[in-house]
C-alpha positions as CSV (number, residue, x, y, z in Angstrom):
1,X,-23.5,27.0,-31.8
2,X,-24.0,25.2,-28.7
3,X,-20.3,23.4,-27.2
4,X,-20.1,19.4,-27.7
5,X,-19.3,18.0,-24.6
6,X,-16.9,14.6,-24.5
7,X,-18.0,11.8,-22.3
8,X,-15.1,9.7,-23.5
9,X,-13.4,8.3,-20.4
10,X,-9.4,9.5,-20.4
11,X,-7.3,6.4,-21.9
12,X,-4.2,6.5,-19.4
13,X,-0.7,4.9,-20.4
14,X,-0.8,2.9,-17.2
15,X,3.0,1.5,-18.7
16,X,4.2,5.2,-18.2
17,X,2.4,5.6,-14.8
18,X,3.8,2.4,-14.0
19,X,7.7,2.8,-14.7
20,X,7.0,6.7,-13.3
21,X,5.9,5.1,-9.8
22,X,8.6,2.5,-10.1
23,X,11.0,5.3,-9.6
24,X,9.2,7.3,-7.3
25,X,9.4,3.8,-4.7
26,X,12.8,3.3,-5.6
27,X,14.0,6.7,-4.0
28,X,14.4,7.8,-0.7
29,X,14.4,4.7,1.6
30,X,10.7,3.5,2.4
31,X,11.8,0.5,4.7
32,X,12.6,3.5,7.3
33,X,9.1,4.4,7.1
34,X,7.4,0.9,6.5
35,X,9.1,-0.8,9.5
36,X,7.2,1.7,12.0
37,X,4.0,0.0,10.3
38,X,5.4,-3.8,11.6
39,X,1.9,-4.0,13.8
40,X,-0.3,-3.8,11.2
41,X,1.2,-7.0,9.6
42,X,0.8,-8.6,12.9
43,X,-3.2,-7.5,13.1
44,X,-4.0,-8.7,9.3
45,X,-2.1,-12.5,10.0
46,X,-3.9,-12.4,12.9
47,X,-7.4,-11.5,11.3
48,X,-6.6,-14.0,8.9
49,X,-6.0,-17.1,11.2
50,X,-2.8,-18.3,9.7
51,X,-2.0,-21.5,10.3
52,X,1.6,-23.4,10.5
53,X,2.6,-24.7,7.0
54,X,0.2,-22.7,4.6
55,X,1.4,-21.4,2.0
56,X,1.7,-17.1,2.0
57,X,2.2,-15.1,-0.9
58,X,3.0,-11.5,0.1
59,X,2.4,-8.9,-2.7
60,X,3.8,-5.5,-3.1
61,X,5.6,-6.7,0.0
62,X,7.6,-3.4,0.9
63,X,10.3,-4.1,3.0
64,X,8.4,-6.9,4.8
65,X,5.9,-6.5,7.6
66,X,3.4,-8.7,6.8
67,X,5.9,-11.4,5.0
68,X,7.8,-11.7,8.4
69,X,4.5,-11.7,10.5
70,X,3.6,-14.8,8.3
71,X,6.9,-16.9,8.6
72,X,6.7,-15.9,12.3
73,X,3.6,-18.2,12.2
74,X,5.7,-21.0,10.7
75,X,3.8,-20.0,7.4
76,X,6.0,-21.2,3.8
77,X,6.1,-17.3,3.0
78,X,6.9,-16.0,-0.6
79,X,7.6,-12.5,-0.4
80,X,7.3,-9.8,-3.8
81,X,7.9,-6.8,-4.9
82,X,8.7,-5.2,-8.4
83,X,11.6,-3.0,-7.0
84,X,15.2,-5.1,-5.7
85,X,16.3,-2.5,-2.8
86,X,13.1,-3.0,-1.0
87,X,13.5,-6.9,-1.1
88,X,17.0,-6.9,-0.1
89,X,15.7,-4.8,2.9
90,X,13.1,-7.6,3.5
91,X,15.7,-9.8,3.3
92,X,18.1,-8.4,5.9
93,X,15.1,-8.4,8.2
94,X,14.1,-12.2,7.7
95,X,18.4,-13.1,8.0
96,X,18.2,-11.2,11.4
97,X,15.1,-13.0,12.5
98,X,16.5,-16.5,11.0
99,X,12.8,-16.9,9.7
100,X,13.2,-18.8,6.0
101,X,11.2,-16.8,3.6
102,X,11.5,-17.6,-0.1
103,X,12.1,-13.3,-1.8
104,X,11.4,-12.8,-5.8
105,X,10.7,-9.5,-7.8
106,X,7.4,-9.7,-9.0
107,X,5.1,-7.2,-10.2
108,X,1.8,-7.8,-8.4
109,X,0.0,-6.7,-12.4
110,X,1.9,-10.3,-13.2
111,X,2.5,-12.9,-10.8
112,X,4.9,-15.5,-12.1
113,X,2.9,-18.3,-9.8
114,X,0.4,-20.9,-11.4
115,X,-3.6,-20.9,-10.9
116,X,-4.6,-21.3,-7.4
117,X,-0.9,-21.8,-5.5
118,X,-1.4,-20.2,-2.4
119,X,-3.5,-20.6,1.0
120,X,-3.3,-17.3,1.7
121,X,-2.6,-14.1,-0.7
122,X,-2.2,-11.0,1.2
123,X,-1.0,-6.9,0.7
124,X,-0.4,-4.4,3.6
125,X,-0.9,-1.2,2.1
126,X,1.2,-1.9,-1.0
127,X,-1.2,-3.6,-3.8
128,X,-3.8,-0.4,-3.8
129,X,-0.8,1.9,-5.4
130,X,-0.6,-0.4,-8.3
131,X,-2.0,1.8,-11.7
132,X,-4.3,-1.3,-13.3
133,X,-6.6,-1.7,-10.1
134,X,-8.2,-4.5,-11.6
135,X,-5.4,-6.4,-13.0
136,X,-3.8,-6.7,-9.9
137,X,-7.3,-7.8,-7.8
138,X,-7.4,-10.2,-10.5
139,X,-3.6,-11.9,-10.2
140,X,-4.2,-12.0,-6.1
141,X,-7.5,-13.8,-6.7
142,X,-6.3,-16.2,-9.6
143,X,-2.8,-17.3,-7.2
144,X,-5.2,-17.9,-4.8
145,X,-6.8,-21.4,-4.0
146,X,-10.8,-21.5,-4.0
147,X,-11.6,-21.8,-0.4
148,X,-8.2,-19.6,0.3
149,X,-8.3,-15.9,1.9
150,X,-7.2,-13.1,0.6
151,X,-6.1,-10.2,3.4
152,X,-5.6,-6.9,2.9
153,X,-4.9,-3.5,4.7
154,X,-5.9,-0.4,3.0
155,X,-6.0,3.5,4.1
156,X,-9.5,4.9,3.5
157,X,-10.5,8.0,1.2
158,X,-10.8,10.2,4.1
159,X,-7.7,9.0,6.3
160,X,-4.7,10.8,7.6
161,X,-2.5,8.9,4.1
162,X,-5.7,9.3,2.1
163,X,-6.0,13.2,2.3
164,X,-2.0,13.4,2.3
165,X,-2.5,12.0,-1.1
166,X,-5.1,14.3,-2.4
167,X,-2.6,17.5,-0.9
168,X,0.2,16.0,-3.4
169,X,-2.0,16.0,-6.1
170,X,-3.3,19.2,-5.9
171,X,0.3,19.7,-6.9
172,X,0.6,17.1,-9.1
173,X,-2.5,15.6,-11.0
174,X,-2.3,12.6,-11.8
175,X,-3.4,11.2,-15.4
176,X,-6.5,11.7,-16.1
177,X,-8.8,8.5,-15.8
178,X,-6.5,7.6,-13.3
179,X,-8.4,5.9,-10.0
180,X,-7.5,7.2,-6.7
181,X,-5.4,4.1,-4.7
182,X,-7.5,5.2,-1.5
183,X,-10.7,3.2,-3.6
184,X,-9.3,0.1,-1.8
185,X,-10.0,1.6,1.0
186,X,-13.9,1.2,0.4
187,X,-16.1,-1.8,0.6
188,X,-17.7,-0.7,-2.8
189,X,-14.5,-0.9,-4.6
190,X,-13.5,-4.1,-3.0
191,X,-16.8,-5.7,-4.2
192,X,-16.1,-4.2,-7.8
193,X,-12.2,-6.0,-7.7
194,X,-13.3,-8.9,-6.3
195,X,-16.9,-9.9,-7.3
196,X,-16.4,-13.1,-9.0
197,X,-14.2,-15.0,-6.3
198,X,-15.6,-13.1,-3.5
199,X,-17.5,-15.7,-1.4
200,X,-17.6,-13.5,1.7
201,X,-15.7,-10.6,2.8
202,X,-15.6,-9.3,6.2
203,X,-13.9,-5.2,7.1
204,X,-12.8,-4.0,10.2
205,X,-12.0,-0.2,10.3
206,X,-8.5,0.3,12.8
207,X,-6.4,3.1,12.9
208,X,-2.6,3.2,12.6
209,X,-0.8,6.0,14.7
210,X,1.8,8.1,13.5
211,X,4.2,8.6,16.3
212,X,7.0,11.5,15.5
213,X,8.6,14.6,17.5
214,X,6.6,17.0,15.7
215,X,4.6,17.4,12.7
216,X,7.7,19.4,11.4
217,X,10.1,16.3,12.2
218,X,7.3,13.4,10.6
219,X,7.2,16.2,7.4
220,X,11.3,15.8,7.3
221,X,11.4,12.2,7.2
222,X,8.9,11.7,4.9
223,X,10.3,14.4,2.4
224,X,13.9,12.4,2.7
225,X,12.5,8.4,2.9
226,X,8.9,8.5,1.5
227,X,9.7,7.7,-2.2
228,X,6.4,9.2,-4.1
229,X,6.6,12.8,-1.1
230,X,10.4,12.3,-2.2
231,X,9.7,12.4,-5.8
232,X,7.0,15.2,-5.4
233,X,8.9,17.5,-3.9
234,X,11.6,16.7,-6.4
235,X,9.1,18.0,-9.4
236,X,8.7,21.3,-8.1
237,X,10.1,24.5,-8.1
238,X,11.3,26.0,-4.6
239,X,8.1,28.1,-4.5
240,X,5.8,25.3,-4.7
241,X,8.2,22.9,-2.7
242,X,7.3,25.3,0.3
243,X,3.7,25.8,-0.3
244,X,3.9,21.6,0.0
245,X,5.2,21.5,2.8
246,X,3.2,24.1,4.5
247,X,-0.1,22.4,3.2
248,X,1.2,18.8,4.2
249,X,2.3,20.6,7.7
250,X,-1.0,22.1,8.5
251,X,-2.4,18.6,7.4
252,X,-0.2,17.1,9.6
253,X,-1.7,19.4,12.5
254,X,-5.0,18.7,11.7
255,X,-5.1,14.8,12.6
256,X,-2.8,15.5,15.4
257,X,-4.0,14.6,18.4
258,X,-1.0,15.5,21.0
259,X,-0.7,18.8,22.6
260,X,2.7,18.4,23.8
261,X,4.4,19.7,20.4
262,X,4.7,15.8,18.9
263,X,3.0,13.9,16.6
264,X,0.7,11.7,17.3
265,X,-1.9,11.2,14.3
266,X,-4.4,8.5,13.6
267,X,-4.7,7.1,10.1
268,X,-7.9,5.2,9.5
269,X,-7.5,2.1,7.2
270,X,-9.8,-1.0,6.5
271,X,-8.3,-4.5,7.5
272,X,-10.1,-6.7,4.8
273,X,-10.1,-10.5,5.0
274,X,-12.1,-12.3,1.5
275,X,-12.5,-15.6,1.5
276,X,-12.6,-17.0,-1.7
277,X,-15.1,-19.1,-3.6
């Protein structure tokens, strides 16, 4: 009796991945992280020729590098994200600054913003972690105005980010029929989310460099701050917690480009800038 094979694609509870990655972002204390990636908001405001007095919508916002690289440009910034700690962060950044930005809890699945409200809609490597890929390309498009831009900065499949990702889940799956966030980081993909409001769409590929005193030292501050390395490391067993961090060690040395005993490692990512029909 020959074995019948099921092509059914894997129907994921994206609520339950949702609420899991809620807490995972909520732990540890990515703003100490995210603030060392401040340049990056800089380069995609700049790729996307802000202008004084548009109005910015900054989704999955993190602790706020590209929301205060906006308002720095004397954009009318709203900045979102679905968890509070990492807005208050944002917030104590843009009170230092005396920039004005206007901060609301959002989840980028469901913006609370009518049709077409924004000049500019824009993510720095915070919309591709979202669970429903398309739901979310969909909300930045439909809060964006036609003629408006949408920017984005993604890490690619095969980056420094993107193959620390596939080393956690070698340790932990994730769902099956799950899509990999690093998908944003390819053209193909971005034509897939985007299709219908895509008019054009032009990709640079740049590199962001992690900078720390050794790979041991970037390993310790991501295991304590990164939420989802946090959470990972939480899940396992001691074992397994140092089999991690040898693998995510030796990946560390791998993209490390300093022979002095720090870190210095490039991490490729696309910075995307659609214009929208």
């Amino acid at each position: 009796m020959s074995a019948v094979i099921s092509t059914t694609t894997p129907v994921v509870d994206l609520t339950a991945v949702k609420n899991k990655q809620h807490l995972a972002w909520s732990s540890g204390d990515y703003a100490v992280i995210g603030t060392t990636l401040q340049i990056v908001g800089e380069s995609l405001c700049e790729a996307l020729d802000l202008r004084a007095g548009e109005r910015v919508l900054d989704v999955a916002a993190g602790n706020g590098n590209a929301t205060l690289a906006a308002a720095r440009r004397w954009c009318n910034v709203v900045s979102t994200d679905y968890v509070p700690t990492l807005l208050e962060r944002a917030r104590a950044r843009a009170s230092a600054e005396g920039v004005p930005v206007q901060f609301e809890q959002a989840d980028a699945e469901n913006l609370p913003y009518t049709d077409h409200s924004f000049d500019v809609v824009l993510s720095t490597f915070g919309v591709m972690f979202t669970p429903d890929q398309d739901k979310a390309a969909a909300e930045m498009a439909r809060a964006c105005k036609p003629g408006g831009r949408i920017g984005l900065a993604n890490w690619t499949p095969d980056s420094f980010v993107g193959e620390l990702f596939k080393v956690m889940r070698s340790y932990l799956p994730s769902p099956a029929g799950m899509k990999s966030p690093a998908l944003w980081g390819t053209e193909a993909r971005l034509r897939e989310l985007f299709g219908e409001r895509l008019d054009s769409i032009s990709i640079e590929r740049k590199e962001f460099i992690f900078r720390y005193h050794s790979p041991a030292h970037w390993l310790e501050v991501f295991r304590t701050f990164y939420g989802p390395m946090h959470t990972s490391f939480g899940a396992l067993d001691a074992e397994k917690q140092e089999a991690l961090g040898t693998d995510l060690i030796a990946l560390a040395e791998k993209f490390n480009r300093a022979t002095d005993g720090t870190l210095v490692a490039p991490s490729e990512y696309i910075e995307v800038v659609i214009n929208c029909k």
